[in-house]
Residue frames as qw, qx, qy, qz and C-alpha x, y, z in Angstrom:
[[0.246, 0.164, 0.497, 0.816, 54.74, 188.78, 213.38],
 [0.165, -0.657, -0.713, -0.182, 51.34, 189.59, 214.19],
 [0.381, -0.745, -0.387, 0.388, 52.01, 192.12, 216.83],
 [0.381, -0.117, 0.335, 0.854, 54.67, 193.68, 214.73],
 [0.072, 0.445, 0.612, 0.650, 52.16, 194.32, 211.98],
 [0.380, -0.735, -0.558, 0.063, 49.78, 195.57, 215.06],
 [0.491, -0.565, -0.050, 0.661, 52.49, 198.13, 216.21],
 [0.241, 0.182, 0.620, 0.724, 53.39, 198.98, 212.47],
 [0.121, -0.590, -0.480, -0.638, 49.68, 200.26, 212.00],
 [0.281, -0.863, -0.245, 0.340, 49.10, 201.83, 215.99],
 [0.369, -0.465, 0.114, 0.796, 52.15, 204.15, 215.34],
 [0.012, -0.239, -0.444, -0.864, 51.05, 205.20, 211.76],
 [0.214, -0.739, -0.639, 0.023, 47.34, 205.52, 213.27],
 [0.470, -0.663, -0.235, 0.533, 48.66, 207.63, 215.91],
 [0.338, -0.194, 0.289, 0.874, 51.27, 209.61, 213.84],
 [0.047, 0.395, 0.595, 0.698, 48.09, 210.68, 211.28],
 [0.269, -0.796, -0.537, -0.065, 45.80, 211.75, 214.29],
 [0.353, -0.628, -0.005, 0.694, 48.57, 214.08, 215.74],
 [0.259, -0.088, 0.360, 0.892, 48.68, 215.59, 212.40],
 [0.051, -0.616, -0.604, -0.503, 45.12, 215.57, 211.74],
 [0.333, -0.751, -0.471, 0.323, 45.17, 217.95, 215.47],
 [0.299, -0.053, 0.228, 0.925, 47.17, 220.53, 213.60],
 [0.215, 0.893, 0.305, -0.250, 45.03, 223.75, 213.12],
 [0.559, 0.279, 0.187, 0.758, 46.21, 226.16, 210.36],
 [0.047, -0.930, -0.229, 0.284, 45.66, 229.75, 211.31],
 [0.316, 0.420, 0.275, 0.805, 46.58, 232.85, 209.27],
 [0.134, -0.903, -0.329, 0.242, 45.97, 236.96, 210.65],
 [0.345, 0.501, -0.109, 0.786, 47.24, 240.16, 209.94],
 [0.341, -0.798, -0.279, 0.412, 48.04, 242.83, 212.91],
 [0.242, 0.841, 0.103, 0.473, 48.67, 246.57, 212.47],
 [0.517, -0.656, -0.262, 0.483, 51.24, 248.10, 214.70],
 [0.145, 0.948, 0.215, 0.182, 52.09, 251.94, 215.06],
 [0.579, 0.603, -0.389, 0.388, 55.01, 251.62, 216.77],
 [0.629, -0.149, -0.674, 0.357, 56.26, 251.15, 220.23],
 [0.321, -0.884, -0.128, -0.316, 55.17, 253.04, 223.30],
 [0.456, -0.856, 0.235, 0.062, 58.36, 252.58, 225.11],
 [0.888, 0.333, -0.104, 0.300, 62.10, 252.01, 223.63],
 [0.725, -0.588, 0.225, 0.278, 65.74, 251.71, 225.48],
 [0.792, 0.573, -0.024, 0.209, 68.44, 252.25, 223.48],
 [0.683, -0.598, 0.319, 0.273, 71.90, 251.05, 224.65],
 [0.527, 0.801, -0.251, -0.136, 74.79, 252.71, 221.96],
 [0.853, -0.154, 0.100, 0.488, 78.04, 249.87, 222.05],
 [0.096, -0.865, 0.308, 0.384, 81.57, 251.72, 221.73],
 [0.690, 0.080, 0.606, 0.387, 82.99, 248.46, 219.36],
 [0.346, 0.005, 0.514, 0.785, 81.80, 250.50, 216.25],
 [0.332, 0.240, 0.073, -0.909, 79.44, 253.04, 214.74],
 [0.745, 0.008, -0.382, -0.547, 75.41, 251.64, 214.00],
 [0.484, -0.114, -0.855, 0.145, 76.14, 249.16, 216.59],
 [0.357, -0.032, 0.510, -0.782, 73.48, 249.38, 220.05],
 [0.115, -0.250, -0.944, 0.180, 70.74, 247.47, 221.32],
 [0.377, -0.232, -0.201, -0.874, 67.21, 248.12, 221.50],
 [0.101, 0.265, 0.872, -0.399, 64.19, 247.38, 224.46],
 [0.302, -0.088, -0.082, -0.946, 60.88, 248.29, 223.12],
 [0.424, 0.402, 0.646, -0.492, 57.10, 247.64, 224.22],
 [0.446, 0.083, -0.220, -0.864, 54.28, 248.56, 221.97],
 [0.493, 0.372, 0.613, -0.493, 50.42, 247.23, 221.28],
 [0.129, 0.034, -0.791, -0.597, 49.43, 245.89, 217.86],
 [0.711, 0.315, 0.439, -0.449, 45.51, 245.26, 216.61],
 [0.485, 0.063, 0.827, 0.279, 44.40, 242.54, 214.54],
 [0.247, 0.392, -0.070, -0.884, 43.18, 243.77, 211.31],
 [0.786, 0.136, -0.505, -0.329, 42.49, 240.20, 210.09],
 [0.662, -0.490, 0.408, -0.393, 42.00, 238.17, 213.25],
 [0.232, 0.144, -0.958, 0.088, 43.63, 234.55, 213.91],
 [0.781, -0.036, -0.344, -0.520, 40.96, 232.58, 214.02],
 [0.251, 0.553, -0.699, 0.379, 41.85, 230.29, 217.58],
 [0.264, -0.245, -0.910, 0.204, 40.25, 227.21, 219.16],
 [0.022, -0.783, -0.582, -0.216, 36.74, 229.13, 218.47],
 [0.270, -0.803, -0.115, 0.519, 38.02, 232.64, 219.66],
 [0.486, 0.794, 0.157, 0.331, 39.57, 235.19, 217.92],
 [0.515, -0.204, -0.205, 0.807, 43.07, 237.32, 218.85],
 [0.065, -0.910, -0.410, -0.017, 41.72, 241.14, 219.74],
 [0.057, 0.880, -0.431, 0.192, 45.46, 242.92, 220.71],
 [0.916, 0.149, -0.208, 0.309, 48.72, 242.08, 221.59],
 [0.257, -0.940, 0.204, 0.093, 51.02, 243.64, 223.33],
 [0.857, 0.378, -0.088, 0.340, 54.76, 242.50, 222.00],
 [0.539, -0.733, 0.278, 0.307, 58.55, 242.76, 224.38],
 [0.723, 0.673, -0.100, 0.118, 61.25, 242.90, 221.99],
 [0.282, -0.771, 0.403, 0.404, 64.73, 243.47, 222.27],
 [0.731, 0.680, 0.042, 0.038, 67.16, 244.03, 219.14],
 [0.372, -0.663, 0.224, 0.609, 70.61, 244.32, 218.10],
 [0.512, 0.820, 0.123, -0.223, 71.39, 246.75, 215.24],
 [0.761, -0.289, 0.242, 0.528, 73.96, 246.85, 213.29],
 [0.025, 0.030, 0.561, 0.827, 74.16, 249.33, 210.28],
 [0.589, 0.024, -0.231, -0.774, 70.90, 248.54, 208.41],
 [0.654, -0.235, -0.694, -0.188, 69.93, 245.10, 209.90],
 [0.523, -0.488, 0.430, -0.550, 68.64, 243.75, 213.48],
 [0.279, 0.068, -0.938, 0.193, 68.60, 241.01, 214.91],
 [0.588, -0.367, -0.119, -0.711, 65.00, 240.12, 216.79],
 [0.269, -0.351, -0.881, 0.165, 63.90, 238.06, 220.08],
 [0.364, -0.199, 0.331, -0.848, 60.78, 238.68, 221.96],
 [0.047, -0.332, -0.939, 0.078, 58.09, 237.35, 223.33],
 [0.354, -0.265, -0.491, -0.751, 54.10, 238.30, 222.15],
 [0.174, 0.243, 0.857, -0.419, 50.90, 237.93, 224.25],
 [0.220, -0.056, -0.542, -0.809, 47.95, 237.83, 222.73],
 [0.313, 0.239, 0.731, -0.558, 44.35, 238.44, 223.97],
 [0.066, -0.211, -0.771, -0.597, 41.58, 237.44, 222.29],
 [0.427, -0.480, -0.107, -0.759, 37.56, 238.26, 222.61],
 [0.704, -0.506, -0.494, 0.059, 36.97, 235.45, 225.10],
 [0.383, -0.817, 0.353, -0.249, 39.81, 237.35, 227.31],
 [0.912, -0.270, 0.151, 0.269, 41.81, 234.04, 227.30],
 [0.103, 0.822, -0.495, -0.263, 45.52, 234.84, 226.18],
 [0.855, 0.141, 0.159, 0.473, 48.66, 232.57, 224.55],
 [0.120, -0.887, 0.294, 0.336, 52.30, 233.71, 224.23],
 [0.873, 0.457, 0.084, 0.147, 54.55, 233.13, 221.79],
 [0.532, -0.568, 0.293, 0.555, 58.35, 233.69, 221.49],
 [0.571, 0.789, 0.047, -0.221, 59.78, 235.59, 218.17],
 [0.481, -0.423, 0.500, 0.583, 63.23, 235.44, 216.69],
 [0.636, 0.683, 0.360, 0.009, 63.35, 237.13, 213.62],
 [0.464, -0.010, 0.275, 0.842, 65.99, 239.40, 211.11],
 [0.201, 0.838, 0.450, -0.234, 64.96, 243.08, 210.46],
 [0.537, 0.150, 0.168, 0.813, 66.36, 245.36, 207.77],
 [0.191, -0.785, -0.282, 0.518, 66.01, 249.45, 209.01],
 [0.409, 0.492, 0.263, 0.722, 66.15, 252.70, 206.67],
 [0.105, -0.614, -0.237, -0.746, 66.46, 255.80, 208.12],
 [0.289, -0.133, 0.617, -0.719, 65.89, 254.76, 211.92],
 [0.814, 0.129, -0.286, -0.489, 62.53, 252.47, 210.22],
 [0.568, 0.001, 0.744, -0.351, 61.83, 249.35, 210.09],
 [0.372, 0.351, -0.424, -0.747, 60.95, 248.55, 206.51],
 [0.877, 0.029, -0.456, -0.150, 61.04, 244.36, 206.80],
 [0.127, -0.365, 0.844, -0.372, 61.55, 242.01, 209.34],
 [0.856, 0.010, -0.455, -0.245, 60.49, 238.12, 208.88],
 [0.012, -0.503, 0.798, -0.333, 61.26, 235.49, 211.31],
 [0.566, -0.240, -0.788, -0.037, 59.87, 232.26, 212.96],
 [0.472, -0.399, 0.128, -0.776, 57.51, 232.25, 215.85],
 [0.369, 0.118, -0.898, 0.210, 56.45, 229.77, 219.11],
 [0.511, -0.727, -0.119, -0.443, 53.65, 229.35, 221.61],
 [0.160, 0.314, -0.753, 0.556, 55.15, 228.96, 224.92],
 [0.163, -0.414, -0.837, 0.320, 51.54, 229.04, 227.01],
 [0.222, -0.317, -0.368, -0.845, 48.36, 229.88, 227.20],
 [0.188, 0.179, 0.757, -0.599, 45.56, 230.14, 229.77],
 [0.602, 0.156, 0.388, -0.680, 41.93, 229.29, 229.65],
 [0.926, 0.250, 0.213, -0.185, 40.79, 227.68, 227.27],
 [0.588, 0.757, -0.257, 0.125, 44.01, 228.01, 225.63],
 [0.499, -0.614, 0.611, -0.025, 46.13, 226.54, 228.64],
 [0.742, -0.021, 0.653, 0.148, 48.20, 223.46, 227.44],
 [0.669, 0.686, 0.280, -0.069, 47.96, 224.86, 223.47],
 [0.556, -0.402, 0.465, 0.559, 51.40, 224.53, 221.10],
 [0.637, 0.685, 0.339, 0.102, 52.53, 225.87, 217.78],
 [0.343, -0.649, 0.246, 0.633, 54.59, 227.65, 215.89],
 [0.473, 0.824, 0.302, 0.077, 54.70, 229.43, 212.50],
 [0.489, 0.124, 0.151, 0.850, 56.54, 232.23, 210.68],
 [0.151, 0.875, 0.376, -0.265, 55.83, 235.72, 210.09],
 [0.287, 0.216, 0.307, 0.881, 56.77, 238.94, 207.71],
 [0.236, -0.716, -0.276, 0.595, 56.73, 242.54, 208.40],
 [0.549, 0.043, 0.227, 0.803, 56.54, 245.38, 206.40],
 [0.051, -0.262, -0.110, 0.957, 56.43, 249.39, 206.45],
 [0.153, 0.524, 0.837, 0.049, 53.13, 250.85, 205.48],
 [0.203, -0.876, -0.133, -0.416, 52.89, 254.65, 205.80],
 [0.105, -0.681, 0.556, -0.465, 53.94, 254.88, 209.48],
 [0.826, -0.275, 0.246, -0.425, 52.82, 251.73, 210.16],
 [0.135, 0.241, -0.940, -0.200, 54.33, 248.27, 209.90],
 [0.880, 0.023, -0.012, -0.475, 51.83, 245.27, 209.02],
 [0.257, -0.318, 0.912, -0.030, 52.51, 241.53, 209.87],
 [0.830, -0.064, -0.421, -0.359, 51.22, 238.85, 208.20],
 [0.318, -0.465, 0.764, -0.314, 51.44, 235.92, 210.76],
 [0.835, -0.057, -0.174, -0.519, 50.78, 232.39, 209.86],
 [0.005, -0.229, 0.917, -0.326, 51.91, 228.43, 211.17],
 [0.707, -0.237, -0.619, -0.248, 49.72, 225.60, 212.92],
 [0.169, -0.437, 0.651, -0.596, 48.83, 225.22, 216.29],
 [0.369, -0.078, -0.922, 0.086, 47.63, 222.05, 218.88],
 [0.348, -0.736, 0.130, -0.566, 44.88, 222.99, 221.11],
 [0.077, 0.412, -0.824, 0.381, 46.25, 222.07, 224.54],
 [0.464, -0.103, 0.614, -0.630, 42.96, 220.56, 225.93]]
């Protein structure tokens, strides 16, 4: 019975220190729009086609990241449109002032006016990170939305460092 009781309190121990390794982080980035986009029109029906685009985002309210900070980003995308919505995957790198990086995978829902962007929310993943940031997990949400010509993200979630 003893040992039980012994197991019983390692596993809650344990279970409270992995949560106490959770970091919360919050940032905003500014992006201007891609610097390179593909667009592949389907014949199935009009507003239907795929999208590849690139682009570079700064942080206008940095993420705050196992004592670093995120500096740019650079962000792969691909979309399908339909009408006025998208569909989102990509995948994010982010460098920060040390120069170390982390990626992150997106999947998200966007809703388009005009050929725009207006909103586009979705859920977010690290995959891997180098230097100090090698070995470092998380994963969060974000929300997009038109600005002028710009679109702003808020980005927030919890990450593990990896080391």
């Amino acid at each position: 019975m003893k040992s039980r009781i012994g197991i019983i309190a390692l596993i809650i121990f344990s279970s409270a220190a992995v949560a106490l390794a959770q970091t919360h982080i919050a940032g905003t980035a500014e992006c201007s729009g891609p610097e390179q986009v593909h667009v592949m029109r389907l014949s199935d029906q009009a507003g239907h086609f795929f999208v590849m685009s690139q682009g570079k985002c700064h942080w206008t309210k940095p993420i705050d990241i196992a004592g670093t900070e995120t500096q740019t980003d650079e962000a792969t995308v691909t979309k399908e449109v339909r009408g006025n919505q998208a569909r989102v995957r990509g995948y994010v790198t982010e460098t920060t002032v040390s120069g170390d990086k982390f990626s992150y995978r997106i999947q998200g829902e966007q809703v388009i006016e005009r050929g725009k962007t207006v909103s586009e929310q979705g859920q977010w993943t690290i995959v891997s990170g180098t230097g100090k940031l090698e070995g470092i997990n998380g994963k969060g949400t974000y929300a997009g939305k038109l600005q002028g010509n710009d679109t702003v993200f808020e980005l927030e979630g919890e990450y593990q460092a990896g080391h």
